[in-house]
C-alpha positions in Angstrom: 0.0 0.0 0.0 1.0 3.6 -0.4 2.1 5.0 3.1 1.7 8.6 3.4 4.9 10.0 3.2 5.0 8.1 -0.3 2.1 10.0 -1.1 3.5 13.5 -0.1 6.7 13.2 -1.6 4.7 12.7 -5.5 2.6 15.5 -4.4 5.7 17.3 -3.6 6.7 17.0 -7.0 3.4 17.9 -8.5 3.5 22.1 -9.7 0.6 23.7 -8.1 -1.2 26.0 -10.5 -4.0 27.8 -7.7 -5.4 29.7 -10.6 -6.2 27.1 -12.2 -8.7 26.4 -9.4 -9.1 29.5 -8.4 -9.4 32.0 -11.4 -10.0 35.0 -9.7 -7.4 35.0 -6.4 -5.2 37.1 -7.7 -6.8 39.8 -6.6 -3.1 42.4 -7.3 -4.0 41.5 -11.2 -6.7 44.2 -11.8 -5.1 46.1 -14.2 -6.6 45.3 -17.6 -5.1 45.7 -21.1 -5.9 49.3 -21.6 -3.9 49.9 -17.9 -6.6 50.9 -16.7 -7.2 49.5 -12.9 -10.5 48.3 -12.6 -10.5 46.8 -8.7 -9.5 50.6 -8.0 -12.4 52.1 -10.2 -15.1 54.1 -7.3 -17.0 57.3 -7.0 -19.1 58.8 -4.6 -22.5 58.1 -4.5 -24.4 60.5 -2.0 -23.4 61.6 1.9 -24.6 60.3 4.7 -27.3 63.4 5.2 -28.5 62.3 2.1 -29.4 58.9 2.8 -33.4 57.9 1.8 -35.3 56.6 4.8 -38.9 55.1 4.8 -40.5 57.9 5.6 -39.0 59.9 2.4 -41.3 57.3 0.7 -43.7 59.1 -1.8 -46.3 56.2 -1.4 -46.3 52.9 0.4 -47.5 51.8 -3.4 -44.5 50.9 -4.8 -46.2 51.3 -8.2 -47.0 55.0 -6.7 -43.1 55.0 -5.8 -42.1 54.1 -9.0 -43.7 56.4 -10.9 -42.5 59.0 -8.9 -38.6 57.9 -9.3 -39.3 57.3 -12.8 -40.5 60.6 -13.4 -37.2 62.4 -11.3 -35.2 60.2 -14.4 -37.1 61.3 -17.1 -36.9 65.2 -15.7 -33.1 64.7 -15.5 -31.7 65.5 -19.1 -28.3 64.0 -17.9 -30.7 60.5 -17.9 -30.2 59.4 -21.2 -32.9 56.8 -21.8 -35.0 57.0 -18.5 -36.9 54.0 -20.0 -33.6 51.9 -20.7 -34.1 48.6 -18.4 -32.1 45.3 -18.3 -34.3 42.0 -18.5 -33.1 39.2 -16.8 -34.2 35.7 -18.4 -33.8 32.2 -17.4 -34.1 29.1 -19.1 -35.6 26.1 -17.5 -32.5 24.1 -16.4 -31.3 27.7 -14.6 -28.8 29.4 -17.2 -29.8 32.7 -17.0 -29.5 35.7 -19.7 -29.7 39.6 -19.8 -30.1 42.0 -21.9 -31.1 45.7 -22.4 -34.6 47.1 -23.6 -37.0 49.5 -23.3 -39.8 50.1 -20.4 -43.1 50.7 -22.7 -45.9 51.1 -20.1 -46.5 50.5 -16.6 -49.7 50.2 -14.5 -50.9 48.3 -11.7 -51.2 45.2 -14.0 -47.4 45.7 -14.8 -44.4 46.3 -16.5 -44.6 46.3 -20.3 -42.2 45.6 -23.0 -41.8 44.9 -26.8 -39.4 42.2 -28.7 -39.5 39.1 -31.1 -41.7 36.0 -29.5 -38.5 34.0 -31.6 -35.8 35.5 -30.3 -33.9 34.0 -27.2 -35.6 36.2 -24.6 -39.0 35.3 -26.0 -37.9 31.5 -26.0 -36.8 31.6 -22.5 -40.2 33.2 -21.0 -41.8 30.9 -23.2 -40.4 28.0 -21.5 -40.1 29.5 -18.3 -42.4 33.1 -17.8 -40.8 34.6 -14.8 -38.1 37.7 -15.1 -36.3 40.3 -13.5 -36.2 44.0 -14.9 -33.7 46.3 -13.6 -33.2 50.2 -14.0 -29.9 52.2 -12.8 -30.0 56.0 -13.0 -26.6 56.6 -12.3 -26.8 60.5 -12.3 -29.6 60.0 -9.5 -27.8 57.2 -7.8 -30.9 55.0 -7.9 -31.8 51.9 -9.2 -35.2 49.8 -9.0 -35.4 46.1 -9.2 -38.9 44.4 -10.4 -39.4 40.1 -10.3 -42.4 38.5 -11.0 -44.2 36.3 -13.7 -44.7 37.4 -17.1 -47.8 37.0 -19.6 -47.9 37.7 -23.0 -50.0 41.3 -23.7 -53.2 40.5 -26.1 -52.5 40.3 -30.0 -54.7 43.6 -29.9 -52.5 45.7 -27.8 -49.7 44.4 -29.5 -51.1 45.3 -32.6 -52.0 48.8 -31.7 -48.6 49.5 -30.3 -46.9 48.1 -33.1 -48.6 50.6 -35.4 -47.7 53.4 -33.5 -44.1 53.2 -34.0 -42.5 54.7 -36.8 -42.7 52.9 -40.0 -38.9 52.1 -40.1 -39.2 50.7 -36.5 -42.2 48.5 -38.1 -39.6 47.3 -41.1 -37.2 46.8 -38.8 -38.7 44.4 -36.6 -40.3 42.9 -39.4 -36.9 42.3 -41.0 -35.1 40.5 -38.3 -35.2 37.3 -37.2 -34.3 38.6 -33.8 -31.2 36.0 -31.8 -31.1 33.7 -35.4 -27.1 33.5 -37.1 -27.4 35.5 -40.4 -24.5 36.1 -43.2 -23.5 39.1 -42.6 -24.9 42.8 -42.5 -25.4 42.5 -45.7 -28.7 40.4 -45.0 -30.4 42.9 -42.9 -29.8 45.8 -45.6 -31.0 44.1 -48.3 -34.1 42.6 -46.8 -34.9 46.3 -45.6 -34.6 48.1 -48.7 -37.0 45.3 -50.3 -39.4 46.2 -47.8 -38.7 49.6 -47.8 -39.7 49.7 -51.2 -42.6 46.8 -50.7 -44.5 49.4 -48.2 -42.8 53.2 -49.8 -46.9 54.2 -50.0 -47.5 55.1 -46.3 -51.0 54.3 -46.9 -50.1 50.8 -47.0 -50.5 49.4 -43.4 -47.3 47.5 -42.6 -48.6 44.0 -41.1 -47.5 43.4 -37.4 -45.3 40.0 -37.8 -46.6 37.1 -36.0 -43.5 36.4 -33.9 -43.6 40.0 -32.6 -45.5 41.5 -29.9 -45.6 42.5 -26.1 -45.0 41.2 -22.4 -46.0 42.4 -19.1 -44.2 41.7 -16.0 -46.7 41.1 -13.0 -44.4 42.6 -10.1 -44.3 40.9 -7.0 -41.3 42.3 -5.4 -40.0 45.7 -6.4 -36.9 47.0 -4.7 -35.8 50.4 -4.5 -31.7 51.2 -4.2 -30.3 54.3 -3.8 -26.5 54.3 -3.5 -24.3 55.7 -0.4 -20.3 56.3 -0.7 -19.8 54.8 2.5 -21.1 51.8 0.4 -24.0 51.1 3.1 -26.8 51.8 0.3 -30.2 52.3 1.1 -32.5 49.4 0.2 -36.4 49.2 0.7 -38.3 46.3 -1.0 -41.9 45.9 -1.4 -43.3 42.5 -1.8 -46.1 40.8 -2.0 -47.2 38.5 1.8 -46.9 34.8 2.1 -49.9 33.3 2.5 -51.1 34.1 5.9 -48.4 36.4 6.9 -49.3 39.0 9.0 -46.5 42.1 9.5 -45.0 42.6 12.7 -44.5 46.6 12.4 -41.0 46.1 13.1 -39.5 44.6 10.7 -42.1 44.1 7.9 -44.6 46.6 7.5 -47.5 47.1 6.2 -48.0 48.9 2.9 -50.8 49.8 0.6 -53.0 47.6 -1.6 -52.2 44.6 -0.7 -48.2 45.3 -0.4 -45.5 44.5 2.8 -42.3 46.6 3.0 -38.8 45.9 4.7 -35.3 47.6 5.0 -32.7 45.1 3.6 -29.2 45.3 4.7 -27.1 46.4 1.9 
């Protein structure tokens, strides 16, 4: 049998390459190939007498909250896209995707957006309809998070919407295959100008595609972040309660239709 100082002295003579095991130890490697240091990359978010405590709340709505965040970004001309969002998908095994899109409406109902039924976001919340939207105003040092299920919007109000965009929009999305492997560019600019040419009597109703149309995400938790330099950042999450969950008042609170509230450690 092997003893154990056998063993050691082949393990002795084995090189031990950590990053292979650990990728990211190395914490003094930072720098990246432009030099620029990006472990030493910080600014400062807002004092501590600026800090946003439950009582700055607008509403204890946090659809009421929202739209009142939403409309400090959109009154903010150094917001670029107030609108801009990043959906989070997730296919069924758990690999998860993100990417950026636009906010197109918002009630009590939800959170509404646009895209291709085909492409891979469309596939994913096909297979598995629950996602997570995220908005960061970085001039405001705020940033809302929104989970919940998602349900496809009505061919109607699909329809409607997709009319109201502007007729290149309306090629556009009729033109691409949205997430499929193409040629080259080349494929998207020729298809256009056929169509461009196809539908060049604005008269002509351009015909919503069939793999095109809306989503609404039904919010059940909807956390609002604003950020702190000391990096202890202000969180306050609204959720919806567990079945027969009642709030204590002291840690959980109650909000308004139907909604609980909480401070979460940042």
């Amino acid at each position: 049998m092997f003893s154990r100082a056998i063993f050691r002295s082949v393990l002795s003579g084995i090189p031990r390459n950590t990053s292979s095991f650990y990728p990211t130890a190395k914490m003094s490697n930072t720098v990246d190939v432009n030099g620029i240091n990006v472990a030493a990359m910080r600014k400062k978010y807002k004092g501590n007498e600026d800090v946003y405590t439950e009582d700055q709340l607008v509403s204890k709505d946090p659809i009421v909250q929202f739209a009142a965040w939403f409309d400090d970004a959109v009154k903010r001309p150094d917001v670029g896209e107030a609108n801009a969002m990043c959906l989070a998908t997730c296919t069924p095994e758990g690999r998860p995707s993100a990417r950026m899109l636009l906010l197109k409406g918002y009630n009590n109902e939800g959170f509404r957006f646009f895209t291709n039924y085909e492409s891979r976001k469309g596939q994913e919340l096909a297979a598995n309809p629950y996602a997570a939207l995220c908005f960061y105003w970085e001039p405001l040092n705020r940033s809302v998070r929104i989970e919940g299920p998602v349900e496809r919007l009505s061919e109607e109000v699909s329809s409607e919407y997709f009319h109201s965009r502007p007729r290149g929009s309306q090629i556009g999305a009729t033109v691409s295959h949205q997430s499929t492997v193409i040629e080259g560019r080349h494929v998207l600019d020729e298809r256009e100008k056929e169509l461009q040419e196809k539908y060049a009597d604005e008269s002509v109703e351009i015909p919503k595609p069939d793999y095109w149309g809306g989503f609404r995400v039904i919010p059940e938790v909807i956390e609002f972040w604003q950020g702190q330099t000391t990096r202890l950042h202000d969180r306050i999450v609204f959720r919806r309660p567990h079945a027969g969950e009642t709030a204590d008042e002291i840690n959980t609170h109650t909000g308004e239709n139907g909604w609980v509230y909480e401070r979460l450690s940042p």
